[in-house]
N, CA, C and O atoms as a Tinker XYZ file with bonds, in Angstrom:
   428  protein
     1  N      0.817000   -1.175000    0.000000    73     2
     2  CA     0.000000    0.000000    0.000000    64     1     3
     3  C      0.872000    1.255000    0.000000    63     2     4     5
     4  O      0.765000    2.288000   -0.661000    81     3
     5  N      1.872000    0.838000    1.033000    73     3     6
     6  CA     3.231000    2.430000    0.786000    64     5     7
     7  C      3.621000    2.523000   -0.344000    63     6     8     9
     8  O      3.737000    3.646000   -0.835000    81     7
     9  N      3.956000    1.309000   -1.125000    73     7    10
    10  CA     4.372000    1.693000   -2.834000    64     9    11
    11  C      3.266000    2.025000   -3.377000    63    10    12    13
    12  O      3.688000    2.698000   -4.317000    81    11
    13  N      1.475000    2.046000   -3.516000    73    11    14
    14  CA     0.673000    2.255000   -4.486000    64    13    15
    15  C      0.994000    3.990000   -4.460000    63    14    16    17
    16  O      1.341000    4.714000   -5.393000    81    15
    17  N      0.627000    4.463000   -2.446000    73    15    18
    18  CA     0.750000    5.835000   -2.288000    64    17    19
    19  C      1.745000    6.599000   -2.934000    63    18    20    21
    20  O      1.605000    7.786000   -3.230000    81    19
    21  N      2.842000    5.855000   -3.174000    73    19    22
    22  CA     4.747000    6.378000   -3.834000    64    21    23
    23  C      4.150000    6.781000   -4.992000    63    22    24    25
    24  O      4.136000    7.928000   -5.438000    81    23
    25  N      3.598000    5.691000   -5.522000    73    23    26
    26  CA     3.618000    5.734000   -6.770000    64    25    27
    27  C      2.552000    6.464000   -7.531000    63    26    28    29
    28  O      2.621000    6.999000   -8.637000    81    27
    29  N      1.368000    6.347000   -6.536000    73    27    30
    30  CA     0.448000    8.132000   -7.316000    64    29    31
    31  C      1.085000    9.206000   -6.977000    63    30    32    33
    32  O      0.962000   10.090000   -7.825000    81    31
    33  N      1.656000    9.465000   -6.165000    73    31    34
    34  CA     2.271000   10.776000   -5.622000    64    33    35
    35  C      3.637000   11.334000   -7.036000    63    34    36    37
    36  O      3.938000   12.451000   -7.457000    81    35
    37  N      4.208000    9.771000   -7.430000    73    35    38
    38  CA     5.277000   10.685000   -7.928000    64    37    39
    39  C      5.237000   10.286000   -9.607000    63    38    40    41
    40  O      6.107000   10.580000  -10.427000    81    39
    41  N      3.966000    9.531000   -9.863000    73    39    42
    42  CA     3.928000    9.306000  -11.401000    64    41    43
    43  C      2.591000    9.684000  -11.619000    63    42    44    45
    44  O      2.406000    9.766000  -12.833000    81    43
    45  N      1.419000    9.991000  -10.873000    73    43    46
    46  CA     0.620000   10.991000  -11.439000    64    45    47
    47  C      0.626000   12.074000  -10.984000    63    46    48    49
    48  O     -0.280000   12.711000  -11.522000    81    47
    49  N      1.356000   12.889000   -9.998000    73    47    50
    50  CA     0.992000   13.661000   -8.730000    64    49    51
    51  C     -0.530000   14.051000   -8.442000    63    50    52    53
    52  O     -1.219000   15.033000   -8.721000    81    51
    53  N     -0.790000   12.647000   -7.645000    73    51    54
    54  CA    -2.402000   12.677000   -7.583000    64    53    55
    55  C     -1.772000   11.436000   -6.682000    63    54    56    57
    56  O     -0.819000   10.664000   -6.581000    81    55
    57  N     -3.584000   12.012000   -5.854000    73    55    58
    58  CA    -3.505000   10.512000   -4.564000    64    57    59
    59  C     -4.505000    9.370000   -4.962000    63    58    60    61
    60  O     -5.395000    8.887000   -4.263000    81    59
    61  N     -4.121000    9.024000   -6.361000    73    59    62
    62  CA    -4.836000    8.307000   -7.307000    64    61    63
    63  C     -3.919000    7.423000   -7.551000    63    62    64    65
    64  O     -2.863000    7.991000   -7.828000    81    63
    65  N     -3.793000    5.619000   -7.589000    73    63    66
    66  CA    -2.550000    4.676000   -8.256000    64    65    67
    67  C     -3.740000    3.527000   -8.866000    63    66    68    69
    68  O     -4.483000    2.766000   -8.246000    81    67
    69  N     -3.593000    3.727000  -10.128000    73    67    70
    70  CA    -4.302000    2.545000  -11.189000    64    69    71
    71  C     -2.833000    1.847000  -11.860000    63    70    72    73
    72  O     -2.335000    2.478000  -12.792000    81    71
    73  N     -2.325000    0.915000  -11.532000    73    71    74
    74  CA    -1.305000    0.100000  -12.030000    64    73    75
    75  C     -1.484000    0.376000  -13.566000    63    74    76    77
    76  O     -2.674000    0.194000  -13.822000    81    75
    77  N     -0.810000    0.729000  -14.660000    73    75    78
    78  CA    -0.598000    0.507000  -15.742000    64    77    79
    79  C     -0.438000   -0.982000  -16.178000    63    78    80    81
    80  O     -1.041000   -1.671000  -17.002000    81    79
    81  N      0.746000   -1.260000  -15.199000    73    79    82
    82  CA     0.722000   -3.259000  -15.808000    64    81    83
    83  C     -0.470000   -3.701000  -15.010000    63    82    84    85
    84  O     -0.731000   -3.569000  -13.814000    81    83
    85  N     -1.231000   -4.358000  -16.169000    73    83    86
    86  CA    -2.298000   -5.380000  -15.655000    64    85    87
    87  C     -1.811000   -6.669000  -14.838000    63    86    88    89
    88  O     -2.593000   -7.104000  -13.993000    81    87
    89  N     -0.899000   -7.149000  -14.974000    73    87    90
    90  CA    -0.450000   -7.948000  -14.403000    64    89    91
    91  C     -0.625000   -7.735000  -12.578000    63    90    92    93
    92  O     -1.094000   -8.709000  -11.989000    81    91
    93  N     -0.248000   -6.479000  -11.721000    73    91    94
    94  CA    -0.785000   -6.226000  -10.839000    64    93    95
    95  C     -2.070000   -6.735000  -10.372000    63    94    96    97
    96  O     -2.983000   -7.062000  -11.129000    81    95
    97  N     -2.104000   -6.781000   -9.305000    73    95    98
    98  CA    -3.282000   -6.903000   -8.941000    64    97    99
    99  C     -4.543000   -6.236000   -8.328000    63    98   100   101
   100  O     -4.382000   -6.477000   -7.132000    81    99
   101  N     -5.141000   -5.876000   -8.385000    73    99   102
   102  CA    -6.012000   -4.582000   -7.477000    64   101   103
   103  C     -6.091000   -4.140000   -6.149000    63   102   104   105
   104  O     -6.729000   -3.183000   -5.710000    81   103
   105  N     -5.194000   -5.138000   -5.407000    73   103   106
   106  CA    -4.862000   -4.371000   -4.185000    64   105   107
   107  C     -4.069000   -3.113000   -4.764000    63   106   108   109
   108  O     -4.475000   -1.985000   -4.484000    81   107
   109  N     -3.182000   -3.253000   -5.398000    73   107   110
   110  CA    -2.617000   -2.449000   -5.781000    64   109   111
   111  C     -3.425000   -0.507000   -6.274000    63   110   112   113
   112  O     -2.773000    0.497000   -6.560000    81   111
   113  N     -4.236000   -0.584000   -6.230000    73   111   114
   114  CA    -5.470000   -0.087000   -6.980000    64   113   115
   115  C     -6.297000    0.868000   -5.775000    63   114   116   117
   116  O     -7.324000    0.530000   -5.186000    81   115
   117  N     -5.734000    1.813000   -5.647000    73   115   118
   118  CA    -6.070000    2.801000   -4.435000    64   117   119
   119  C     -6.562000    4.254000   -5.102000    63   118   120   121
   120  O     -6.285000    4.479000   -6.280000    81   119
   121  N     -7.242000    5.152000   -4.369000    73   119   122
   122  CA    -7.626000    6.293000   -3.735000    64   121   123
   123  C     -7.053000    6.733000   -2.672000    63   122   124   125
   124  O     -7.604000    6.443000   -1.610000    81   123
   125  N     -6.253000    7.256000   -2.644000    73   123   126
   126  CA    -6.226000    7.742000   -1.080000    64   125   127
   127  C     -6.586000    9.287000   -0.608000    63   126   128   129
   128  O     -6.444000   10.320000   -1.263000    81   127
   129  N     -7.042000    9.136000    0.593000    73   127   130
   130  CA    -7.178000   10.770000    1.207000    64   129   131
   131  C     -6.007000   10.525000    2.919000    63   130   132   133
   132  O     -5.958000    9.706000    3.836000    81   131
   133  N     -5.102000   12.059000    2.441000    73   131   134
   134  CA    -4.181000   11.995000    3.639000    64   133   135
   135  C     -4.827000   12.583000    4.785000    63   134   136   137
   136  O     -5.905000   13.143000    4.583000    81   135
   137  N     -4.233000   12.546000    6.260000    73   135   138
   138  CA    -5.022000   13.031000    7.351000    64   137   139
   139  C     -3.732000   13.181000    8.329000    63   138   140   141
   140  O     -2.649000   12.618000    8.491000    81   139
   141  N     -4.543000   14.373000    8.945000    73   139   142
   142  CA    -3.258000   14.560000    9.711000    64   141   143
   143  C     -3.855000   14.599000   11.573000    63   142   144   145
   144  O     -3.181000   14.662000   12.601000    81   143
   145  N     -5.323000   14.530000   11.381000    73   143   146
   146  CA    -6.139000   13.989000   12.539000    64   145   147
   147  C     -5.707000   12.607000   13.728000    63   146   148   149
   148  O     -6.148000   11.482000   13.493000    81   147
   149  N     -5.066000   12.795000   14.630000    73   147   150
   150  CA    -4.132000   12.001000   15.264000    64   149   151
   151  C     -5.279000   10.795000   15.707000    63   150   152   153
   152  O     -4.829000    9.670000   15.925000    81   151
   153  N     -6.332000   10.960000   15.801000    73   151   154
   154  CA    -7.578000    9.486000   15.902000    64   153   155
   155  C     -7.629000    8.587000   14.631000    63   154   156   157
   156  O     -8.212000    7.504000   14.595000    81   155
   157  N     -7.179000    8.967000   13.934000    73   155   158
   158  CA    -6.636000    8.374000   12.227000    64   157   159
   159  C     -5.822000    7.029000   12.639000    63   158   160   161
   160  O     -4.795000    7.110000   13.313000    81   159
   161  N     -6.310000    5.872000   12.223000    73   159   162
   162  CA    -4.985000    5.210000   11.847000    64   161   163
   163  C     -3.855000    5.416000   11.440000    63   162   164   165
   164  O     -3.689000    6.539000   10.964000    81   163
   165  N     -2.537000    4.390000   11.450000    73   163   166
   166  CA    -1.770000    4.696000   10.165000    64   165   167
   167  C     -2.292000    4.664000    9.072000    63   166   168   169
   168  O     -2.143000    5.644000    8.342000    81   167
   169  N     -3.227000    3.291000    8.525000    73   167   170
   170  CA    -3.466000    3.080000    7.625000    64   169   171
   171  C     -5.097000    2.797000    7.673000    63   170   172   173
   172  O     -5.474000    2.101000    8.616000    81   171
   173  N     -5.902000    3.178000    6.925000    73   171   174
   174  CA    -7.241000    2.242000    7.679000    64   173   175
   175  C     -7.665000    2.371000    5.620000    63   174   176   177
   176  O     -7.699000    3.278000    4.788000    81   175
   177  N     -7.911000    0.813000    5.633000    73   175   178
   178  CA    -8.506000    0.114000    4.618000    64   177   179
   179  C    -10.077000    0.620000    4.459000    63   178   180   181
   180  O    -10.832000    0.748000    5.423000    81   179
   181  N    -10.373000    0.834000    3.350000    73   179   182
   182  CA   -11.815000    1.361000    2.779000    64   181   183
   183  C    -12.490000   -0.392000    2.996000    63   182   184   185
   184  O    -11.929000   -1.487000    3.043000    81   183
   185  N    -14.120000    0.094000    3.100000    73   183   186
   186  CA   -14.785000   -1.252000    3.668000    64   185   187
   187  C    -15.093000   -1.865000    2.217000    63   186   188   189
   188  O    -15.545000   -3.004000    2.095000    81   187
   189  N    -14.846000   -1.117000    1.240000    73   187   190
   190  CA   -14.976000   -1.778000   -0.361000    64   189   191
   191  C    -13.514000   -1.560000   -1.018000    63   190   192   193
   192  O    -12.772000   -0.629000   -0.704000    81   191
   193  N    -13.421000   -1.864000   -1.311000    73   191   194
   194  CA   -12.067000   -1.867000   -2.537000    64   193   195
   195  C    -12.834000   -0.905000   -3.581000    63   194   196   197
   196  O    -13.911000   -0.775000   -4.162000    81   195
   197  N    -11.540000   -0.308000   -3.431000    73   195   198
   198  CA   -11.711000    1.519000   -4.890000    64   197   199
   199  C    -11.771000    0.693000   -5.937000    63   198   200   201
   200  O    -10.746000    0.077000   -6.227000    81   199
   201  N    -13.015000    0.497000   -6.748000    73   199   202
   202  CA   -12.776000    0.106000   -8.554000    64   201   203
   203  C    -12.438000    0.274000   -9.607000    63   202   204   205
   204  O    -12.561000   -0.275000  -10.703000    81   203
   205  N    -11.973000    1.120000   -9.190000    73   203   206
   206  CA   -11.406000    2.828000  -10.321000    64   205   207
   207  C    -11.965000    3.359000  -10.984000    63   206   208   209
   208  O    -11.501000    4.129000  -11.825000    81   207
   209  N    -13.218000    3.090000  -10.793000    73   207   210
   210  CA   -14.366000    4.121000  -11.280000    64   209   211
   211  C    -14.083000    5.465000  -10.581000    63   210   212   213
   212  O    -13.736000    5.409000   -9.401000    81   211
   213  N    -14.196000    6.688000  -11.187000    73   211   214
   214  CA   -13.750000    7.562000  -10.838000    64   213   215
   215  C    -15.389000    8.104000  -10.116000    63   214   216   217
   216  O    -15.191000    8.928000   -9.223000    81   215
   217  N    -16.268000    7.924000  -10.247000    73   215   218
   218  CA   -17.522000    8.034000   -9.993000    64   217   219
   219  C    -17.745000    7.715000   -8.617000    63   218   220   221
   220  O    -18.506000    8.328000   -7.868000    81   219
   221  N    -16.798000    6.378000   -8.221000    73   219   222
   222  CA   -17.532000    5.733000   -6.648000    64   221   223
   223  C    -16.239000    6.463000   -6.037000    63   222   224   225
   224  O    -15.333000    5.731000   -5.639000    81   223
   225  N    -16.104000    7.728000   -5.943000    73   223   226
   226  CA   -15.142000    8.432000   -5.022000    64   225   227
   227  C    -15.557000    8.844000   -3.548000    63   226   228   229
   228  O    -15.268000    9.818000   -2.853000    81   227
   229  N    -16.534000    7.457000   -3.294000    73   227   230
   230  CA   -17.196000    7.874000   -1.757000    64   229   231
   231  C    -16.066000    7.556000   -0.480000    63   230   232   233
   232  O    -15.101000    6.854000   -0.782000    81   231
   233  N    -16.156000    7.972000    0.683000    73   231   234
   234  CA   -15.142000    7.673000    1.584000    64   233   235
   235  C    -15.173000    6.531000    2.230000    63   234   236   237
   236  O    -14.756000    6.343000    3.373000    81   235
   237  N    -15.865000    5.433000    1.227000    73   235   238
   238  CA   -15.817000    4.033000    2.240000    64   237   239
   239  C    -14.818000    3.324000    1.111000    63   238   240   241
   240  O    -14.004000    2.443000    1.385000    81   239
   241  N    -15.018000    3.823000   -0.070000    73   239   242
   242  CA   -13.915000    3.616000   -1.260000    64   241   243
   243  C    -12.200000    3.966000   -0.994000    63   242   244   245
   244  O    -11.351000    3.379000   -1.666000    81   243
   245  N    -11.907000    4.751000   -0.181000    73   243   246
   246  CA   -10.820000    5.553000   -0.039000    64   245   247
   247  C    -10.102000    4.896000    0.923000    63   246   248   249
   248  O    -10.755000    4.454000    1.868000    81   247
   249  N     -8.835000    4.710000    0.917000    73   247   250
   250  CA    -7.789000    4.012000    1.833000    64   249   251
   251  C     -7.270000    5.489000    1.913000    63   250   252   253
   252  O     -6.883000    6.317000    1.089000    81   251
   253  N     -7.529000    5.425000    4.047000    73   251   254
   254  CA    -6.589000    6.793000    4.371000    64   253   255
   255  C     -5.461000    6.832000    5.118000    63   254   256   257
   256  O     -5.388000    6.049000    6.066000    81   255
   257  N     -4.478000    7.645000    4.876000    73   255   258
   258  CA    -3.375000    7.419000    5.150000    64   257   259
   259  C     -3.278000    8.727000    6.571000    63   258   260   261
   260  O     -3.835000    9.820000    6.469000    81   259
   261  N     -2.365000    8.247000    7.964000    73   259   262
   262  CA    -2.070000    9.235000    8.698000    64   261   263
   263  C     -0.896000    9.605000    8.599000    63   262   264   265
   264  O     -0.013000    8.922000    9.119000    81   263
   265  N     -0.559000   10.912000    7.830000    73   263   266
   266  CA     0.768000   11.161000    7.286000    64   265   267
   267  C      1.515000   11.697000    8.954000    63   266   268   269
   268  O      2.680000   11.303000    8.900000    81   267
   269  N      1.364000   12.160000    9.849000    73   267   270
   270  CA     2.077000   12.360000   10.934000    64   269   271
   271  C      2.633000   10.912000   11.309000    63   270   272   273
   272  O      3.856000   10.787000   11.253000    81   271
   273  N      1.966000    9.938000   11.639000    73   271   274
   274  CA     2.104000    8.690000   11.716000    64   273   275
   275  C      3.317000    8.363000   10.620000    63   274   276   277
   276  O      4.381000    7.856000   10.976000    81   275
   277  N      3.078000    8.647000    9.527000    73   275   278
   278  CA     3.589000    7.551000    8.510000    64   277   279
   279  C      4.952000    8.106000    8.584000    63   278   280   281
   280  O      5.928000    7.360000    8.666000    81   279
   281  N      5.088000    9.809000    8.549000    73   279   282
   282  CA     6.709000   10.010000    8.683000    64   281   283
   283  C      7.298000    9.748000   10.202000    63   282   284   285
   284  O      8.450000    9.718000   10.635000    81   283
   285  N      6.079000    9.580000   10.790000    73   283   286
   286  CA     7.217000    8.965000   12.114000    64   285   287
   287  C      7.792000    7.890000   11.924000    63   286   288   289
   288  O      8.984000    7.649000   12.111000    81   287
   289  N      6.947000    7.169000   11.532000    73   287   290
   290  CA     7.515000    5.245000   10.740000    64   289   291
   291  C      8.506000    5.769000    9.842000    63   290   292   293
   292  O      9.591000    5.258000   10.118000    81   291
   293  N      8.586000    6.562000    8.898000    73   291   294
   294  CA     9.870000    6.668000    7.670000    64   293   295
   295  C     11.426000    7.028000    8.502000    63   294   296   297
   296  O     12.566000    6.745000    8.132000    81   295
   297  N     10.977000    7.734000    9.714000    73   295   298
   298  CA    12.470000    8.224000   10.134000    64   297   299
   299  C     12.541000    7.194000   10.767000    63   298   300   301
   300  O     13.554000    6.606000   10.386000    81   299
   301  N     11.748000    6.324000   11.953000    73   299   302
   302  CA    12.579000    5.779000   12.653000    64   301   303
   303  C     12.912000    4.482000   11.744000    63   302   304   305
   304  O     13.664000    3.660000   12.269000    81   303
   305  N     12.388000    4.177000   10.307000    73   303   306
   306  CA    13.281000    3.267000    9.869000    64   305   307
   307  C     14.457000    3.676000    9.172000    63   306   308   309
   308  O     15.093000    2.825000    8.551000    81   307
   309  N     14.901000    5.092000    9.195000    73   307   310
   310  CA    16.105000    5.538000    8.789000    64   309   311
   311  C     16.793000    5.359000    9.741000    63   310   312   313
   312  O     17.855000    4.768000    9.545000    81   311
   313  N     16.351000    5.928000   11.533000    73   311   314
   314  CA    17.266000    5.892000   12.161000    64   313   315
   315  C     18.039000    4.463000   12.223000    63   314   316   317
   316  O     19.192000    4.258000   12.604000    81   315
   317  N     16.835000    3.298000   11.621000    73   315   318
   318  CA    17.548000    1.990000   12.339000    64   317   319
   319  C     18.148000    1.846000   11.151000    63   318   320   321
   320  O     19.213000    1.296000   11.430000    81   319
   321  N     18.095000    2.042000    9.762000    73   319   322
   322  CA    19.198000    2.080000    8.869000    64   321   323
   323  C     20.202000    2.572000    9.229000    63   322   324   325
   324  O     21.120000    1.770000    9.058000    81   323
   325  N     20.559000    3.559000    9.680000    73   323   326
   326  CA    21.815000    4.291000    9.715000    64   325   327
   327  C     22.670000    3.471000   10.791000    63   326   328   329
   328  O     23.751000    2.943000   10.529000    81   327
   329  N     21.860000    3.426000   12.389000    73   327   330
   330  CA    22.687000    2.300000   13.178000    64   329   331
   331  C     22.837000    1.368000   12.532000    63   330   332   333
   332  O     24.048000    1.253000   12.340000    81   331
   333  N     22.227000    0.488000   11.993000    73   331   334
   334  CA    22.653000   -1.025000   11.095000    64   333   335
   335  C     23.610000   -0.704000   10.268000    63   334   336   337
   336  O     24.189000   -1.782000   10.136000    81   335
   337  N     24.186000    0.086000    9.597000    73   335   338
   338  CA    24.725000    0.667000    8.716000    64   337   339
   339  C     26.440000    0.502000    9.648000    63   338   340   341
   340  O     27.453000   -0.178000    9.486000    81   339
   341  N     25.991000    1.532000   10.608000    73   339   342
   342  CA    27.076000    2.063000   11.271000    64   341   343
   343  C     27.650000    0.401000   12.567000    63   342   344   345
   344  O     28.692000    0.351000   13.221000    81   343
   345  N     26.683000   -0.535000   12.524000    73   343   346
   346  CA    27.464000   -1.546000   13.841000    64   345   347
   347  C     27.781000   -2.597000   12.615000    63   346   348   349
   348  O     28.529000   -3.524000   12.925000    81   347
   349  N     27.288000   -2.563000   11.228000    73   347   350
   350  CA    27.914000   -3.431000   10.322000    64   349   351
   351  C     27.093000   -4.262000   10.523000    63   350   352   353
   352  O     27.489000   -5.360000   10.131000    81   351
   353  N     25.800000   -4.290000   11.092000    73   351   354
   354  CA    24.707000   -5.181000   10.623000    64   353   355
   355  C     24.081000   -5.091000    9.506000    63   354   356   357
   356  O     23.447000   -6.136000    9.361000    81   355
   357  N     23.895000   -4.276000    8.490000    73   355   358
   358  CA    23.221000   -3.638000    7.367000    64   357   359
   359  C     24.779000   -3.397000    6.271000    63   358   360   361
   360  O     25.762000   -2.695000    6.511000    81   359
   361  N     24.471000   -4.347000    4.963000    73   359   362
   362  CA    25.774000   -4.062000    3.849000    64   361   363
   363  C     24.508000   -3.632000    3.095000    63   362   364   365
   364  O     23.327000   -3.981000    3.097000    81   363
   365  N     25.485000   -2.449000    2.253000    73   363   366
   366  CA    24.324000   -2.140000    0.951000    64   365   367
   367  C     25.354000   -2.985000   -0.374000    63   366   368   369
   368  O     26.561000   -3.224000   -0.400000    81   367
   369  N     24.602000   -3.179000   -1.056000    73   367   370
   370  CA    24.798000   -3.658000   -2.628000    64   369   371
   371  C     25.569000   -2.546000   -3.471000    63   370   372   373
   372  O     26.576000   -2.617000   -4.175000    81   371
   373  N     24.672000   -1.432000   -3.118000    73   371   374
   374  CA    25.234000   -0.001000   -3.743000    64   373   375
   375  C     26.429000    0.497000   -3.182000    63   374   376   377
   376  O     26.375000    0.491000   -1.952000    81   375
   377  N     27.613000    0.974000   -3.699000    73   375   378
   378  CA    28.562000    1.671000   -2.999000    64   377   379
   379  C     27.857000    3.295000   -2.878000    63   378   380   381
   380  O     27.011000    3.918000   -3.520000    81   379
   381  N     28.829000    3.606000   -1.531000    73   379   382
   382  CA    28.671000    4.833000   -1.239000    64   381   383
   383  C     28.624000    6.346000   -1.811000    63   382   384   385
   384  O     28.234000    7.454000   -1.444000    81   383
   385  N     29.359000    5.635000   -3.120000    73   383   386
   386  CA    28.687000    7.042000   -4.199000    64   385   387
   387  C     27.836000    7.001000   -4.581000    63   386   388   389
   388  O     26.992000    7.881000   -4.413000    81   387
   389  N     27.669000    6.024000   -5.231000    73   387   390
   390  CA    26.163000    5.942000   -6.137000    64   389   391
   391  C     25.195000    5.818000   -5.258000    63   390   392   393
   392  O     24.054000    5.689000   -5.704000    81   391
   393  N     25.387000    5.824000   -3.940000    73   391   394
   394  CA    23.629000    5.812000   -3.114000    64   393   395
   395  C     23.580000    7.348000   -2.723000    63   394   396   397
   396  O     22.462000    7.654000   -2.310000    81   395
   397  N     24.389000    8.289000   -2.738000    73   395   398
   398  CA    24.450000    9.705000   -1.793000    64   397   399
   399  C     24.240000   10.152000   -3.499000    63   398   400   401
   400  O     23.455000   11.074000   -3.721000    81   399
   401  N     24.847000    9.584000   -4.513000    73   399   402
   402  CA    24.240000   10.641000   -6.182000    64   401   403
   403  C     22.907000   10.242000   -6.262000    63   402   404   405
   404  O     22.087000   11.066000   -6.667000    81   403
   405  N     22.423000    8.732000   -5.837000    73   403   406
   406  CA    21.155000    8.708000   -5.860000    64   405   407
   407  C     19.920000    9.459000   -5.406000    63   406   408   409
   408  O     18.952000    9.875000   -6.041000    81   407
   409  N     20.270000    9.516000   -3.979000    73   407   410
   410  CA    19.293000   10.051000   -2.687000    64   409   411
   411  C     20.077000   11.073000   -1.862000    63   410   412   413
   412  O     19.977000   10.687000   -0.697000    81   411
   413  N     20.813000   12.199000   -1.906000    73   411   414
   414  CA    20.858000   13.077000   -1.295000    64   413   415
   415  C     20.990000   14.213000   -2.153000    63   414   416   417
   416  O     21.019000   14.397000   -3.370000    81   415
   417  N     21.066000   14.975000   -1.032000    73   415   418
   418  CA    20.667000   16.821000   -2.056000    64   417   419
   419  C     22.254000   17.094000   -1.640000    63   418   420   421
   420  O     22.875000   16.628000   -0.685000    81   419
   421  N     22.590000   17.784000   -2.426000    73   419   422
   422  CA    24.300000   18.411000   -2.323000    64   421   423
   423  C     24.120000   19.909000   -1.620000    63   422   424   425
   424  O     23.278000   20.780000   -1.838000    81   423
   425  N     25.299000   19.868000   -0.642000    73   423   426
   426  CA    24.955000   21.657000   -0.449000    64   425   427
   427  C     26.153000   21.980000   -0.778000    63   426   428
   428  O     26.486000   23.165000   -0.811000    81   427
């Protein structure tokens, strides 16, 4: 569900993800509305599955996301990357250039 959200956000910029490959499956196949309402789940599943009818855009259709929640989950799995990183429990595949040209901003 974190990759469907990735992936409307940064290939339609819309909180809309209809898989292009059919091969997917329709979990894959979300609406989402973000919330920043702390009684919010992290995640709370719509009581129907979104059909992608753009028509049934009712809120029992909609998987909502609690974005305060969710970046608390994103850092503290950085923080435990970085310790794993740093006690040599965690090897990356990537060397250390090509992951900082990948994913960091230069100042």
């Amino acid at each position: 569900m974190i990759e469907a959200l990735r992936n409307a956000l940064v290939h339609s910029y819309s909180l809309v993800n209809i898989p292009s490959n059919q091969d997917h499956n329709e979990n894959s196949r979300h609406i989402f509305t973000l919330s920043a309402f702390e009684d919010t789940p992290l995640i709370r599943y719509p009581d129907i599955s979104w059909d992608g009818n753009f028509n049934n855009k009712t809120q029992n259709r909609s998987t909502t996301v609690q974005t305060n929640r969710l970046f608390d989950e994103i850092e503290l799995i950085v923080q435990n990357v970085r310790a794993g990183v740093r006690d040599g429990s965690i090897k990356s595949r990537i060397k250390l250039p090509e992951l900082k040209a990948r994913y960091t901003i230069r100042r």
